[in-house]
C-alpha positions in Angstrom: 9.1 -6.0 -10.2 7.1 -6.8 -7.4 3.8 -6.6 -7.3 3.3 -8.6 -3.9 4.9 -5.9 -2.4 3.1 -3.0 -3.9 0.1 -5.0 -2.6 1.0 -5.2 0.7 2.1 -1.6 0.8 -1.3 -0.5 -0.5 -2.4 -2.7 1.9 -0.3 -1.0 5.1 -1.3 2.3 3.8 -4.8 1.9 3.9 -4.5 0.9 7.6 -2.3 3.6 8.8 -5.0 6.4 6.9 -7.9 4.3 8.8 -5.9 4.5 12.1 -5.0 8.2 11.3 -8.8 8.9 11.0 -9.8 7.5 14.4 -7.4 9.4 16.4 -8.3 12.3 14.2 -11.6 12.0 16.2 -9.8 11.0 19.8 -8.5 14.0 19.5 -5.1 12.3 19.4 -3.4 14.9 16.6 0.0 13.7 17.2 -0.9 10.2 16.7 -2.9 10.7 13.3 -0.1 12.9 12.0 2.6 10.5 13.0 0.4 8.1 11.1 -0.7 10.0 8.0 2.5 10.2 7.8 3.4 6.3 7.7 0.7 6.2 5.4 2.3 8.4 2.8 5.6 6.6 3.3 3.7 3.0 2.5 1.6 5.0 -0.8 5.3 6.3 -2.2 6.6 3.0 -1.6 4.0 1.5 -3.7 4.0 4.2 -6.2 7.5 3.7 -6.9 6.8 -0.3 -7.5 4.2 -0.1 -9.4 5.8 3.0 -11.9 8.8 -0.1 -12.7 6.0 -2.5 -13.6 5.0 -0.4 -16.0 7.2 0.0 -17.6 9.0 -3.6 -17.2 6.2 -6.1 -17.3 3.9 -6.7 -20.6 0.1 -6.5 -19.1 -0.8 -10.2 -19.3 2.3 -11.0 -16.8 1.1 -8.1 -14.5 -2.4 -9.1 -14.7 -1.4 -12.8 -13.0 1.4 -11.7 -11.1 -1.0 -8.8 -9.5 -3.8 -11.7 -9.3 -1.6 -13.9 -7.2 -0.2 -10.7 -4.7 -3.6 -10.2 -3.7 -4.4 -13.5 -3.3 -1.4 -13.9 -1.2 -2.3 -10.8 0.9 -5.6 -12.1 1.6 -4.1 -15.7 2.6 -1.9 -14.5 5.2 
């Protein structure tokens, strides 16, 4: 499990989708597809992390261990 890097996926997606929007309105549609698509790559990614912590970490653990990716995230 890693939650650091379901954070920092999360983290990756959100940009790409903010990116995607603003060249949505450039009028750049090959860009903002290229990058919707990155977007949905980084969201899958985390998905897939976050579905094995579910099931493989008892809540208290995730709770800290989530608490300490974000933390980490926001450091760097």
């Amino acid at each position: 499990m890693n939650l650091e890097e379901a954070a920092r996926q999360l983290r990756m997606a959100a940009h790409d989708a903010e990116v995607s929007f603003d060249l949505v309105g450039l009028g750049d549609l090959e860009r903002a597809h290229e990058n919707a698509i990155t977007a949905r790559a980084a969201i899958d990614a985390a998905e897939l992390l976050l579905r094995d912590a579910m099931t493989s970490v008892p809540a208290q653990e995730a709770a800290e261990a989530g608490e300490r990716a974000v933390e980490a995230l926001d450091q760097s």
